[in-house]
C-alpha positions as protocol buffer text, in pm:
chain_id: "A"
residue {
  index: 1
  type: UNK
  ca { x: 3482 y: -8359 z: -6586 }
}
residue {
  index: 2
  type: UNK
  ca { x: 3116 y: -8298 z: -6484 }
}
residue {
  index: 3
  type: UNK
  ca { x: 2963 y: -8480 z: -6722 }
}
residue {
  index: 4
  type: UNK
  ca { x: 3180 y: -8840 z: -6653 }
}
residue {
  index: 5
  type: UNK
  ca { x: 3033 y: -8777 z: -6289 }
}
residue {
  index: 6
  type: UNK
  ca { x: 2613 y: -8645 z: -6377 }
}
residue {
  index: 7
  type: UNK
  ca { x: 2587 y: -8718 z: -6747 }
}
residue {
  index: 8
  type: UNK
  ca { x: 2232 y: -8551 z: -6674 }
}
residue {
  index: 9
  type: UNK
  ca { x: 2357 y: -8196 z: -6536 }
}
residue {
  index: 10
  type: UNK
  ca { x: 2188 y: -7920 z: -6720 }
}
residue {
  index: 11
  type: UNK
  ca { x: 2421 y: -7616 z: -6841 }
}
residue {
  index: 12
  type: UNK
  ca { x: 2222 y: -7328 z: -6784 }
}
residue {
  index: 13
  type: UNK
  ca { x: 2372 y: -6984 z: -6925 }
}
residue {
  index: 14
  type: UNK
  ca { x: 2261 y: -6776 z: -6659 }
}
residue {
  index: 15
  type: UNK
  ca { x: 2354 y: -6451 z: -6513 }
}
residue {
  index: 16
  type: UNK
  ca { x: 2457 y: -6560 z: -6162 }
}
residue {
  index: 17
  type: UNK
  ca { x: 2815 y: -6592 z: -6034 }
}
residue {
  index: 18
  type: UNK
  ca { x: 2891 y: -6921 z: -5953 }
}
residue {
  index: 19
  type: UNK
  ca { x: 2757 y: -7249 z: -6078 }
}
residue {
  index: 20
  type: UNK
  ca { x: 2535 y: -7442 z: -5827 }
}
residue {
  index: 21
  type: UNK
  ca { x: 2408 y: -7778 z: -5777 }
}
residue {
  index: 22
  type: UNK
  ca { x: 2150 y: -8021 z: -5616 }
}
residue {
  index: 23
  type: UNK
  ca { x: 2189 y: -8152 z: -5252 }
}
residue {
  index: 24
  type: UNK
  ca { x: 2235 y: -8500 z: -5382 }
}
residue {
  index: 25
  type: UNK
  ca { x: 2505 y: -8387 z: -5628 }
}
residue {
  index: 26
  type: UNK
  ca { x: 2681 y: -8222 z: -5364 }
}
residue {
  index: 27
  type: UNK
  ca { x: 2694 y: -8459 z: -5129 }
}
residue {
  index: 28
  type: UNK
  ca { x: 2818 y: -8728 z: -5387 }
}
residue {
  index: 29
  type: UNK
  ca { x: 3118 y: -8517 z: -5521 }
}
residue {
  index: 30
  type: UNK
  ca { x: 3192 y: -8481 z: -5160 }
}
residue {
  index: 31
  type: UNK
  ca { x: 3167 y: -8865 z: -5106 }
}
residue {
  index: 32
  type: UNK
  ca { x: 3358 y: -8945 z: -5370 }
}
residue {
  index: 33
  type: UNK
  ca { x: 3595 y: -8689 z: -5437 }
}
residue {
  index: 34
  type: UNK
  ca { x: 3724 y: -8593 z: -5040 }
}
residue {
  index: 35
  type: UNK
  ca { x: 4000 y: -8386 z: -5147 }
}
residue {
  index: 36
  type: UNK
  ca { x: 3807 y: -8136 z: -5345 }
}
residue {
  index: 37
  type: UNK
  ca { x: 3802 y: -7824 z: -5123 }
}
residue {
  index: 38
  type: UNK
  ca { x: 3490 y: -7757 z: -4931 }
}
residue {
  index: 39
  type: UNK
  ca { x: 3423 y: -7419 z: -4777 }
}
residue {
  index: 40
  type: UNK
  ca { x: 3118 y: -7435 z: -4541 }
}
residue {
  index: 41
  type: UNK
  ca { x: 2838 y: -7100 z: -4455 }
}
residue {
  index: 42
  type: UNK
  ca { x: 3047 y: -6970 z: -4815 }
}
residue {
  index: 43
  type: UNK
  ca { x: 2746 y: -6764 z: -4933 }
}
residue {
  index: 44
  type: UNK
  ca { x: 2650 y: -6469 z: -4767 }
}
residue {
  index: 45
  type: UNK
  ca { x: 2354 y: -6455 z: -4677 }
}
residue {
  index: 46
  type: UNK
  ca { x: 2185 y: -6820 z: -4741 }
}
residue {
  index: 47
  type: UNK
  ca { x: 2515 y: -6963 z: -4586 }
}
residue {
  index: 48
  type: UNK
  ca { x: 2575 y: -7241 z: -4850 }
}
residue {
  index: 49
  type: UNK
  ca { x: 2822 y: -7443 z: -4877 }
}
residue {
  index: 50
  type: UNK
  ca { x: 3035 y: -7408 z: -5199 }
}
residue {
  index: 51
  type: UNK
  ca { x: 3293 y: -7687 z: -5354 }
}
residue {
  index: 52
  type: UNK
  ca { x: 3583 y: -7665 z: -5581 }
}
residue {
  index: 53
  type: UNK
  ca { x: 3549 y: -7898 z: -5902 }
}
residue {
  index: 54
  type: UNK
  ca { x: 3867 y: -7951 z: -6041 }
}
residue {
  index: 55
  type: UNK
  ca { x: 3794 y: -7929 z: -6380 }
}
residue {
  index: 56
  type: UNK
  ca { x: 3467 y: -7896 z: -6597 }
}
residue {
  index: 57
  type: UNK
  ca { x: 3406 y: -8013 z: -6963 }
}
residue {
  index: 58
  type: UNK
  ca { x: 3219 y: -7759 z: -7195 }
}
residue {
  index: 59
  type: UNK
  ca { x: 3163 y: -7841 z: -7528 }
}
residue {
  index: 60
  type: UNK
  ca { x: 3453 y: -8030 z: -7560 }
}
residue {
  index: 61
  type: UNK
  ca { x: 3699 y: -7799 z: -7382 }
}
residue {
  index: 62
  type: UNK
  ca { x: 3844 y: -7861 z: -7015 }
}
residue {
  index: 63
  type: UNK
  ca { x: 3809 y: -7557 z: -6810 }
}
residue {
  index: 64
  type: UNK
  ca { x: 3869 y: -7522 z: -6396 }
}
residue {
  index: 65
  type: UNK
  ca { x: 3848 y: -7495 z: -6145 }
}
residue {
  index: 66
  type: UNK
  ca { x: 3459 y: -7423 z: -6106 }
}
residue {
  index: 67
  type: UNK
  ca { x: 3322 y: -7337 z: -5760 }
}
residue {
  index: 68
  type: UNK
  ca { x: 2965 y: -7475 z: -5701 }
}
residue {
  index: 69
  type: UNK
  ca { x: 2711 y: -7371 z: -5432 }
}
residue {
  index: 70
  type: UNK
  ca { x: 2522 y: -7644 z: -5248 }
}
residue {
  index: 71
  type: UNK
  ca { x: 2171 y: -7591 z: -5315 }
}
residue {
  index: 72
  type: UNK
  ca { x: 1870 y: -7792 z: -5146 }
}
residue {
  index: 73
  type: UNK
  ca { x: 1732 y: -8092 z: -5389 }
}
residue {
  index: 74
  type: UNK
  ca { x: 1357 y: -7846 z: -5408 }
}
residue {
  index: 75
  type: UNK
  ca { x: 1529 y: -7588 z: -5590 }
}
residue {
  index: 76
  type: UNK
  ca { x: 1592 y: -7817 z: -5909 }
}
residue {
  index: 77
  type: UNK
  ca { x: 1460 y: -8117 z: -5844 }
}
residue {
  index: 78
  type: UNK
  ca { x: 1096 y: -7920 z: -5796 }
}
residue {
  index: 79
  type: UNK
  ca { x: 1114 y: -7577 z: -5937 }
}
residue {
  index: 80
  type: UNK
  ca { x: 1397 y: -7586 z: -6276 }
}
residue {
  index: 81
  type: UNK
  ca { x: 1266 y: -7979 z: -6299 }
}
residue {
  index: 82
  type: UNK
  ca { x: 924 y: -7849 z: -6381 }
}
residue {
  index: 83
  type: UNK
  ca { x: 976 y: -7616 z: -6682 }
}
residue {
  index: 84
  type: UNK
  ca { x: 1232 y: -7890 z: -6858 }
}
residue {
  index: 85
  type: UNK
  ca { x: 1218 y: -8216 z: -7022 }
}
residue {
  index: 86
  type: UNK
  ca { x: 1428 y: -8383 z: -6762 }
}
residue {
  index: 87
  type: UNK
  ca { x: 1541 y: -8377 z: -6426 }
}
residue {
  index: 88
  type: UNK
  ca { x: 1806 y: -8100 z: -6341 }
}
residue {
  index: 89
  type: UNK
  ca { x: 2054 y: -8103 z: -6123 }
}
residue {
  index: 90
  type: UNK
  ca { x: 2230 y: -7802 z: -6168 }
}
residue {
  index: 91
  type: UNK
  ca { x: 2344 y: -7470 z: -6345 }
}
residue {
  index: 92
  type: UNK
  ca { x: 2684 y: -7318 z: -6487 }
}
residue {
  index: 93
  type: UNK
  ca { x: 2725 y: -7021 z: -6397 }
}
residue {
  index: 94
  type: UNK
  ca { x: 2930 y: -6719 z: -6520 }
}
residue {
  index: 95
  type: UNK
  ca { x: 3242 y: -6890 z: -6358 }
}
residue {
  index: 96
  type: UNK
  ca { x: 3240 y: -7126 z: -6596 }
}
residue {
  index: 97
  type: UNK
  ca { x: 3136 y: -6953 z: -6876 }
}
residue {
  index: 98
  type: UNK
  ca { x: 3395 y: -6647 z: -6841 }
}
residue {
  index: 99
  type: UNK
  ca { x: 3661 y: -6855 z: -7024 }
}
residue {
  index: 100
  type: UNK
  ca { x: 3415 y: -6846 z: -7386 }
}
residue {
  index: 101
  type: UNK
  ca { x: 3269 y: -6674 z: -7646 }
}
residue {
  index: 102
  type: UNK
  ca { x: 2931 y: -6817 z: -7732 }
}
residue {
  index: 103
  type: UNK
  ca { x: 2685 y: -6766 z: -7977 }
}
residue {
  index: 104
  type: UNK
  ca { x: 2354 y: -6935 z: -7986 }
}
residue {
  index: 105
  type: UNK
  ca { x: 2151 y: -6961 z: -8255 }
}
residue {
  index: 106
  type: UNK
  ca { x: 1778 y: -7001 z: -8136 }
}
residue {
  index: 107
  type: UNK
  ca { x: 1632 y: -7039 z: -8457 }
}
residue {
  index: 108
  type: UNK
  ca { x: 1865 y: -7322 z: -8516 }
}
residue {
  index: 109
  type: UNK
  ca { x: 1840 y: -7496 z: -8155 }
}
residue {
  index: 110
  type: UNK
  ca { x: 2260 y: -7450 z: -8158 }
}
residue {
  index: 111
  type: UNK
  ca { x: 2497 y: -7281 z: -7914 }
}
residue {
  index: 112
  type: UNK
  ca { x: 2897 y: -7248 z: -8049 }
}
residue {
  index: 113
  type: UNK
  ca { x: 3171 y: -7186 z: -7800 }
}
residue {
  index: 114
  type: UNK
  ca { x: 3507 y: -7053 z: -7832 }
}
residue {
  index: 115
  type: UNK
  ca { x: 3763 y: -7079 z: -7578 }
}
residue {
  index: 116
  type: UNK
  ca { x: 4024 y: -6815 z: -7591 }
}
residue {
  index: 117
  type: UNK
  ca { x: 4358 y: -6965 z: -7412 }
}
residue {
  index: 118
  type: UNK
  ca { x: 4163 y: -7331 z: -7372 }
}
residue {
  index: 119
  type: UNK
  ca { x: 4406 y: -7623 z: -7500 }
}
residue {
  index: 120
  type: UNK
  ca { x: 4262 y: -7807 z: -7790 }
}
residue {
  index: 121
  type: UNK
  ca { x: 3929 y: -7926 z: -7785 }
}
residue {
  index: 122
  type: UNK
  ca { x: 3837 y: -8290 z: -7678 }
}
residue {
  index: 123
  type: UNK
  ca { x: 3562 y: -8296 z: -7937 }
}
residue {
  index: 124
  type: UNK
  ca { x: 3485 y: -8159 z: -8299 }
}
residue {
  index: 125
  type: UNK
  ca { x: 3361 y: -7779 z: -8221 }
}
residue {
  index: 126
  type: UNK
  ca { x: 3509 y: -7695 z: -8602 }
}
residue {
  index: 127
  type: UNK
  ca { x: 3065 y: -7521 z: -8625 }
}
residue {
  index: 128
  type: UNK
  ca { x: 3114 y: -7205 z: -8745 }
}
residue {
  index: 129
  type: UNK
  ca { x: 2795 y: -7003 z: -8655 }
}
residue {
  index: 130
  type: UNK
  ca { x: 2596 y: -6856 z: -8986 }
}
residue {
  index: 131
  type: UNK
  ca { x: 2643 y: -6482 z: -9057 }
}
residue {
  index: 132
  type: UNK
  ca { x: 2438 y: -6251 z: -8899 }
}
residue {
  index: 133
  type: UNK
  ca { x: 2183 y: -6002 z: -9084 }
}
């Protein structure tokens, strides 16, 4: 599960495909983990590499695999590192996110998830989000 691995990852909801991470990230799954699959030049047209993470926990549920794409250190270390409150290391992407149905609640500060299909949570996601108006 990611966050055993980078406690600090950031889960971004964002509209791109695939989840992506740092340079240093990358290259420490790959260190560590050698028989995760690696594809190299993956991306067309930046011709990133992309790797296969077996499995990745989200709010308490276990979903995978997740493909992420190697990104260079600048992109989050620099740029998404400058608009948070801590370093970031990487995003979640739609490939990750296609197994749930969230909610978030920004005037609460609090995002539920529902996993359709996912085995029982590893944590307490009992929330139920407030009614609508």
């Amino acid at each position: 599960m990611i966050r055993s691995i980078l406690p600090s990852l950031l889960i971004v909801a964002a509209a791109c495909a695939t989840a992506s991470c740092s340079d240093d990230v990358f290259q420490a799954w790959r260190q560590a983990h050698p028989e995760w699959r690696v594809v190299e030049a993956a991306q067309a047209g930046s011709g990133s590499d992309m790797i296969e993470v077996p499995e990745v926990g989200i709010a308490g549920f276990t979903v995978g695999p997740v493909w992420f794409t190697h990104r260079p250190n600048a992109a989050f270390h620099d740029m998404m590192s400058s608009m948070m409150d801590q370093k970031v290391e990487g995003a979640v992407g739609g490939n990750a996110f296609r197994h749930f149905v969230m909610t978030v609640d920004y005037p609460d500060a609090v995002e539920y998830f529902r996993c359709p299909g996912c085995n029982a949570p590893t944590a307490d996601t009992t929330a139920t989000p407030r009614p609508g108006p």
